[in-house]
C-alpha positions in Angstrom: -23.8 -43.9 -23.6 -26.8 -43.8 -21.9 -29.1 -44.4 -24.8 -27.2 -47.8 -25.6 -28.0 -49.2 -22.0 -32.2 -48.2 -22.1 -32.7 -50.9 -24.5 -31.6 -53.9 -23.0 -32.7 -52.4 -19.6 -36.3 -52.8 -20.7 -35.8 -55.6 -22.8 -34.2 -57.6 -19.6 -36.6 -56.0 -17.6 -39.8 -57.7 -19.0 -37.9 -60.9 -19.6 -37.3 -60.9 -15.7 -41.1 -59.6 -14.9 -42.4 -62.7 -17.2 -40.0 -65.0 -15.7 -41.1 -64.1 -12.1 -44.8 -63.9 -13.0 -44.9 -66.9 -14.7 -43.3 -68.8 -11.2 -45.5 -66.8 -9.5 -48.6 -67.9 -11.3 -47.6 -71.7 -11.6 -47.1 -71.7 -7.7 -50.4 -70.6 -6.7 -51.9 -72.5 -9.3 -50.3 -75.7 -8.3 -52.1 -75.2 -4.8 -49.4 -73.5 -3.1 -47.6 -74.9 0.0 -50.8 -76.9 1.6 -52.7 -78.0 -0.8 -51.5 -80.5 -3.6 -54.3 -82.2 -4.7 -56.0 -79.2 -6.3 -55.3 -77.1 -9.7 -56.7 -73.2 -9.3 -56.3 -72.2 -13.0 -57.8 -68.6 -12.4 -54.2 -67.8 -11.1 -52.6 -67.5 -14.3 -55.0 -64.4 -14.8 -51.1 -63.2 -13.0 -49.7 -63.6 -17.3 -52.7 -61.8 -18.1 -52.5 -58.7 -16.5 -48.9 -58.9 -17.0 -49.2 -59.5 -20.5 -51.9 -56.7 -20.9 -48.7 -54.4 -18.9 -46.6 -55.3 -21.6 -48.7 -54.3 -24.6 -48.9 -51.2 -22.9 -45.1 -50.4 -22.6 -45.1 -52.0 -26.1 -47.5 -49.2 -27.3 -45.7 -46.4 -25.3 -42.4 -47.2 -26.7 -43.4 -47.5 -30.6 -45.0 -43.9 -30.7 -41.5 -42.7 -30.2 -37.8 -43.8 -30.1 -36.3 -45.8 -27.0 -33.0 -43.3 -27.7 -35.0 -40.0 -27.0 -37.5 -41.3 -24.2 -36.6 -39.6 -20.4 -35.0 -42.1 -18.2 -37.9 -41.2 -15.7 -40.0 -42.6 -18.3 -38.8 -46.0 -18.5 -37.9 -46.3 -14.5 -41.6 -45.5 -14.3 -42.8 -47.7 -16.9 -40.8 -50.5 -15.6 -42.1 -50.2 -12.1 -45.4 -50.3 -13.6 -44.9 -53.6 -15.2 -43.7 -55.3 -12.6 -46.9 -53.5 -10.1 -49.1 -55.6 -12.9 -48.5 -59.1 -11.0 -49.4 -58.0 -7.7 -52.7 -56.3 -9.2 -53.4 -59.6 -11.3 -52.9 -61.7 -8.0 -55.3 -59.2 -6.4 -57.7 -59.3 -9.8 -57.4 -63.6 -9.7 -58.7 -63.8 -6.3 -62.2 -62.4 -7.4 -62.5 -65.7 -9.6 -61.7 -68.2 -6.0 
């Protein structure tokens, strides 16, 4: 039962991750709340280092089956994806 669930629970879980990083990203890059005349493109380094997250997972989950990995496994892994926008908002702010 469970092993049916662990696929679209990380499947749905780095839709939602894109999805929020990408809002994320396109709000500070937009100039936020008080300034709309400006464009600060090094924001989007946010997809980068989620994107970088995701090839990860990606390359921890094809060296062996979704079925047999732990459920600690993927809660831990999908923490860690979502803990890459935060460090990519941290990373774009070197570039400011």
């Amino acid at each position: 039962m469970l092993a049916k669930i662990k696929g679209p629970l990380v499947i749905g879980n780095v839709i939602s991750s894109g999805f929020v990083a990408f809002l994320i990203s396109w709000f500070f890059a937009g100039g936020g709340i008080g300034d709309a005349n400006s464009f600060a493109p090094e924001f989007f380094l946010i997809l980068l280092m989620w994107a970088i997250g995701v090839l990860w997972i990606w390359k921890v989950f094809a060296k062996s089956k979704l079925e047999n990995t732990s459920n600690f496994k993927i809660i831990i892994n999908n923490l860690l994806i979502w803990g890459t926008i935060p460090i990519g908002f941290i990373f774009s702010y070197f570039f400011i």
